[in-house]
C-alpha positions in Angstrom: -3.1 -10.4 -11.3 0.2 -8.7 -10.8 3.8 -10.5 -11.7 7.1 -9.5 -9.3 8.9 -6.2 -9.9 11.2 -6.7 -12.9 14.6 -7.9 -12.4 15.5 -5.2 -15.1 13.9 -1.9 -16.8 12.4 -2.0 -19.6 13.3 0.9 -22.2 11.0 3.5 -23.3 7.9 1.8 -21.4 5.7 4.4 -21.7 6.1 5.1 -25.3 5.8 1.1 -26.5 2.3 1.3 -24.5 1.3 4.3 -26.6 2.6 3.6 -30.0 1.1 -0.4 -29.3 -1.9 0.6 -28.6 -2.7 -2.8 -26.7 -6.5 -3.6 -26.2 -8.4 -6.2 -24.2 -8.9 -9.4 -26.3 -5.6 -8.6 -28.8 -3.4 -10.7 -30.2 0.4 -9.3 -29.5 4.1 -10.9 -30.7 6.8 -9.8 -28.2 9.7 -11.0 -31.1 12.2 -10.3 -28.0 10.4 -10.8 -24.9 13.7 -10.8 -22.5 12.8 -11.0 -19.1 9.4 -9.7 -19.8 9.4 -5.7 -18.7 7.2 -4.8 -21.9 5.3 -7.6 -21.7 4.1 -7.6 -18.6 2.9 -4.1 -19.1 1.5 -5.0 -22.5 -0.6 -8.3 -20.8 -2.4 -5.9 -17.9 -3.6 -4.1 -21.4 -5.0 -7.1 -23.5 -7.0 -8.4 -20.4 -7.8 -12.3 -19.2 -9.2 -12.7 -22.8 -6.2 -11.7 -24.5 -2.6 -13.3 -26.0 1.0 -12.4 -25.9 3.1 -14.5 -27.9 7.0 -13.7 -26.2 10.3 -15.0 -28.3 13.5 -14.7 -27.2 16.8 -16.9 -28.4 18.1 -16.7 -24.9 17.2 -19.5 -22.7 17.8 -18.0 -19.6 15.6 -15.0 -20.3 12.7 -16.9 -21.1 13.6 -19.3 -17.4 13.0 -15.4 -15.8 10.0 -14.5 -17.8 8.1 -17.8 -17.1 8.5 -16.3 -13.5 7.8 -13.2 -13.9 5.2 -13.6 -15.9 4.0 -16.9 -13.5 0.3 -15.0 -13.1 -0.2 -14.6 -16.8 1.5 -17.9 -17.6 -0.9 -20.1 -15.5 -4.0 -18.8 -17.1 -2.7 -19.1 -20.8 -2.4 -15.6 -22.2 1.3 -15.9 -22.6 3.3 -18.2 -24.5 6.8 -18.1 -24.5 9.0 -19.8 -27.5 13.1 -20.5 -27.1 13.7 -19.3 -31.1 15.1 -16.8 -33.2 11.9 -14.2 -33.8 12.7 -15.3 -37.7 10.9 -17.7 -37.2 7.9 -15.6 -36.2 5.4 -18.0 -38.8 6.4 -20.9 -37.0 5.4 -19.7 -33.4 1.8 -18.6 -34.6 1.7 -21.3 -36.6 2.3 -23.7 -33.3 0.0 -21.1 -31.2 -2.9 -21.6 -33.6 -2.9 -18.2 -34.6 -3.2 -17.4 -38.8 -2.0 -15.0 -40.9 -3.6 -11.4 -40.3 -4.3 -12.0 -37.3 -1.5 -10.4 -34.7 -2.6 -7.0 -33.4 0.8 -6.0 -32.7 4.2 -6.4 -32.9 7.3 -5.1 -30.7 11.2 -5.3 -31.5 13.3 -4.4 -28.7 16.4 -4.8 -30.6 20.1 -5.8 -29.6 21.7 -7.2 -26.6 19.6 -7.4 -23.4 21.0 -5.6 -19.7 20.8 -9.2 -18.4 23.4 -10.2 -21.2 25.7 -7.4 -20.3 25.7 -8.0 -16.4 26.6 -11.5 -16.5 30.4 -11.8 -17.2 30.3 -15.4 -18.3 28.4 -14.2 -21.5 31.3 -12.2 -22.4 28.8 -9.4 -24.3 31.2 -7.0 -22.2 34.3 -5.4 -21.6 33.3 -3.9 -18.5 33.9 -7.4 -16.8 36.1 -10.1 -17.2 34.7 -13.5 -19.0 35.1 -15.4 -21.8 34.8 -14.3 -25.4 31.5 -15.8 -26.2 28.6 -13.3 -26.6 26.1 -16.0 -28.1 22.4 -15.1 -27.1 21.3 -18.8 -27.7 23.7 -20.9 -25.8 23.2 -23.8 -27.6 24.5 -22.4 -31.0 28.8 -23.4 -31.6 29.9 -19.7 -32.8 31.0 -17.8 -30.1 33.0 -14.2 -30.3 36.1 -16.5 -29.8 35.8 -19.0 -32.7 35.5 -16.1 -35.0 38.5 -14.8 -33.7 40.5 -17.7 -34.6 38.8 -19.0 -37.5 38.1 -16.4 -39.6 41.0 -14.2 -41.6 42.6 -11.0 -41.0 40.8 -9.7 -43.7 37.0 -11.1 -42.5 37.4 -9.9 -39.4 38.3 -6.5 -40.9 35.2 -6.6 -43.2 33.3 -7.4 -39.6 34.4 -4.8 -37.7 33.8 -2.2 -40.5 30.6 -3.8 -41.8 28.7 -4.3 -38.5 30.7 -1.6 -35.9 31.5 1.0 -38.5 34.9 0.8 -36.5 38.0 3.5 -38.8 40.4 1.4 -37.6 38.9 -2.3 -38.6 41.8 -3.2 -40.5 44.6 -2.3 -38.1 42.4 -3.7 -35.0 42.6 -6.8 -37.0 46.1 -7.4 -37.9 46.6 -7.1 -34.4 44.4 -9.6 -33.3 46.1 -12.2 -35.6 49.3 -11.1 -34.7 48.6 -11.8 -31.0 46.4 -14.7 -31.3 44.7 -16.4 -29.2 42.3 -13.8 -27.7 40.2 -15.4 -25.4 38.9 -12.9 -23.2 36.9 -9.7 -23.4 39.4 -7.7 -21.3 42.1 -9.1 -23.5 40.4 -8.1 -26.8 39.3 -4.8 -25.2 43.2 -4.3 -24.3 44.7 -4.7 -27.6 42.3 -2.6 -29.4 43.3 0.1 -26.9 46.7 -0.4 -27.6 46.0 -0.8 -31.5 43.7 2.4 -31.9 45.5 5.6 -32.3 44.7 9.2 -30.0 43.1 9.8 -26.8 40.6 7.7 -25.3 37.5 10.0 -25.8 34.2 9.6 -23.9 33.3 6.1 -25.6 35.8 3.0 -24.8 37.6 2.2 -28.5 36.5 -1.5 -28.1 32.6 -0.8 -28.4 32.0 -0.8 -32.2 34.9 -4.0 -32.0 32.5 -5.7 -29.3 29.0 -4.6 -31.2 30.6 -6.2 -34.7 31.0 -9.4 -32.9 28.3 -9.4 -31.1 26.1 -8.9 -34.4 27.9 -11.5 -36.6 27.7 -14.3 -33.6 24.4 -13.6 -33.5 23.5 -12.8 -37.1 21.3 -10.4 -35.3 20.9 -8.1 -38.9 20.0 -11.2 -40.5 16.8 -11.9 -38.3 15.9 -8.6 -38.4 15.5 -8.3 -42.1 14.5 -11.6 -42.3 11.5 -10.8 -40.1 10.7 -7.3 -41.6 10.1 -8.7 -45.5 7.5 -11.1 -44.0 5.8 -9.8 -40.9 3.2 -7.7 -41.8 1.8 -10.7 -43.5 1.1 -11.4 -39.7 -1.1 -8.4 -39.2 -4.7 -7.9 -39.1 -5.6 -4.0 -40.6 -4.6 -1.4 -38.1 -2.5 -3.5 -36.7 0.7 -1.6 -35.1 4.8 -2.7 -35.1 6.5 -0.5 -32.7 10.5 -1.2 -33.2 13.3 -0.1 -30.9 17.1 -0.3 -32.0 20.4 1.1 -30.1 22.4 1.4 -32.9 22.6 3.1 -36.7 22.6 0.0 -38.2 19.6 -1.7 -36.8 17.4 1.6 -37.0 18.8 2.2 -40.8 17.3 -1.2 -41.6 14.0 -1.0 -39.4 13.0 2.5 -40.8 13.9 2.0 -44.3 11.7 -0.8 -44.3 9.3 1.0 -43.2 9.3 3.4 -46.3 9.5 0.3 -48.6 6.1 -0.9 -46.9 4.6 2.8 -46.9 5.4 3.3 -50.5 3.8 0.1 -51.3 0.6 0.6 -49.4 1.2 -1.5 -46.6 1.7 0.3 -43.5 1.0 4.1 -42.7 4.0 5.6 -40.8 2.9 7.0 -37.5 6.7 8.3 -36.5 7.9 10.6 -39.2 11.0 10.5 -36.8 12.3 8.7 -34.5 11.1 8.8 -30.5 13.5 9.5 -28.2 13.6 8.6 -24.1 12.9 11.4 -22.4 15.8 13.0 -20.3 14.1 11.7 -16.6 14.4 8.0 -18.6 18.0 8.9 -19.2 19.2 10.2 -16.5 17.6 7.1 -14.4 18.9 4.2 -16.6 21.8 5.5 -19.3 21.5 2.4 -21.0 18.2 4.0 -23.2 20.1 7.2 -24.2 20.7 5.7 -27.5 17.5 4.2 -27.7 15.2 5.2 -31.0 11.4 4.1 -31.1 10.0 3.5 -34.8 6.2 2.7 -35.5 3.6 1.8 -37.8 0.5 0.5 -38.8 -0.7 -1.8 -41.2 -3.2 -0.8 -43.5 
């Protein structure tokens, strides 16, 4: 039972399968399935008597999973749910399956290579598209409506709060001064123009276009939301491997972590984070800032 070759590579493959664990006959909640690359590894491992359980808030992700997971799909050991992975005890709820009883768990965190290659998403500035950058198309908020709605002073506390970004108050002034922005080359042109020095090796719009991004999608949000609760999910020795691309999301997933080690929950089984290794890197630069966090419940 073999699905098509992947429309896109999943990051850190290798490292999910060993820090997962997956077993014939497990129970496993893929909280952002995308187009399926981890899952379809993790399904050959849990065998025809097994269950993934893939979210995703992006519609047309889960359109290309259901096909390239078809095999899997037909004979019921995946289920795919259109949500936000918040809503984790809903899905297992719906799927039938109870409290401390998932197996694992896997977070693969932040905006998806499928989001970032379609320039009517508007997730980058590498193409021309609308400001949108909403995940789940059928939310209102896009990157735009912030924009305009919210104040000079919001969208400073955005930038600086969810992109770190020096120059968050200056970037923002100038936004309001030129208003409307309406396009991601647009936006990705005035902070150019705003941000003082030479353009170094990183565009000055990225932490501008990561802030948005996140507060469209309240993407920190969900991921707390989902930490506080999930390891009521988990059977004993069950494992949560998490992957984040940025400071912020990895700040949040690892000092969770402590918390639930110091309270007897988990056992930590990365004392720091994994990194892709440099063949990885070198064949897909997108997982150079990747960082693979894991434990186990106890």
């Amino acid at each position: 039972m073999e699905p098509e070759v992947s429309p896109h590579r999943p990051v850190m493959l290798k490292e999910v399968l060993e820090w997962l664990e997956p077993r014939p006959g497990q129970v496993v909640l893929d909280c952002t399935i995308g187009v399926g690359g981890h899952a379809a590894a993790i399904l050959k491992e849990l065998g025809p008597d097994g269950l993934l359980l893939g979210i995703d808030k992006d519609e047309g992700a889960l359109e290309m999973a259901n096909r390239f997971l078809a095999p899997f799909v037909k004979t019921g050991n995946v289920r795919l749910f259109h949500t936000d992975y918040r809503n984790a005890k809903s899905v297992l709820d719906e799927a039938g399956v109870g409290d401390g009883m998932v197996d694992g768990m896997l977070l693969d965190l932040g905006a998806s290579s499928l989001q970032f290659d379609s320039p009517d998403r508007g997730f980058s500035f590498q193409y021309e598209g609308p400001l949108d950058m909403r995940m789940d198309r059928s939310e209102k908020v896009t990157a735009m409506n912030l924009l305009k709605r919210l104040s000079e002073k919001e969208l400073a506390d955005i930038f600086w709060r969810y992109g770190e970004e020096r120059w968050s108050r200056r970037i923002a002034r100038s936004i309001k001064r030129q208003a409307p922005i309406e396009t991601t080359t647009q936006l990705a042109n005035l902070v150019a123009r705003t941000v003082p020095g030479k353009r170094g090796r990183i565009h000055p719009a990225t932490r501008v276009f990561q802030a948005l991004r996140i507060a469209v999608n309240k993407e920190l949000e969900s991921l707390e939301a989902f930490l506080d609760c999930s390891y009521r999910f988990q059977r004993s020795g069950g494992r949560t491997v998490a992957i984040s691309f940025q400071s912020l999301e990895d700040r949040i997933v690892k000092h969770s972590f402590l918390e639930g080690s110091r309270e007897g929950v988990y056992r930590i089984l990365t004392r720091k984070p994994v990194r892709p290794s440099q063949e990885e890197v070198q064949e897909n630069s997108r997982s150079r800032s990747a960082k693979l966090r894991a434990v186990e419940r106890v």
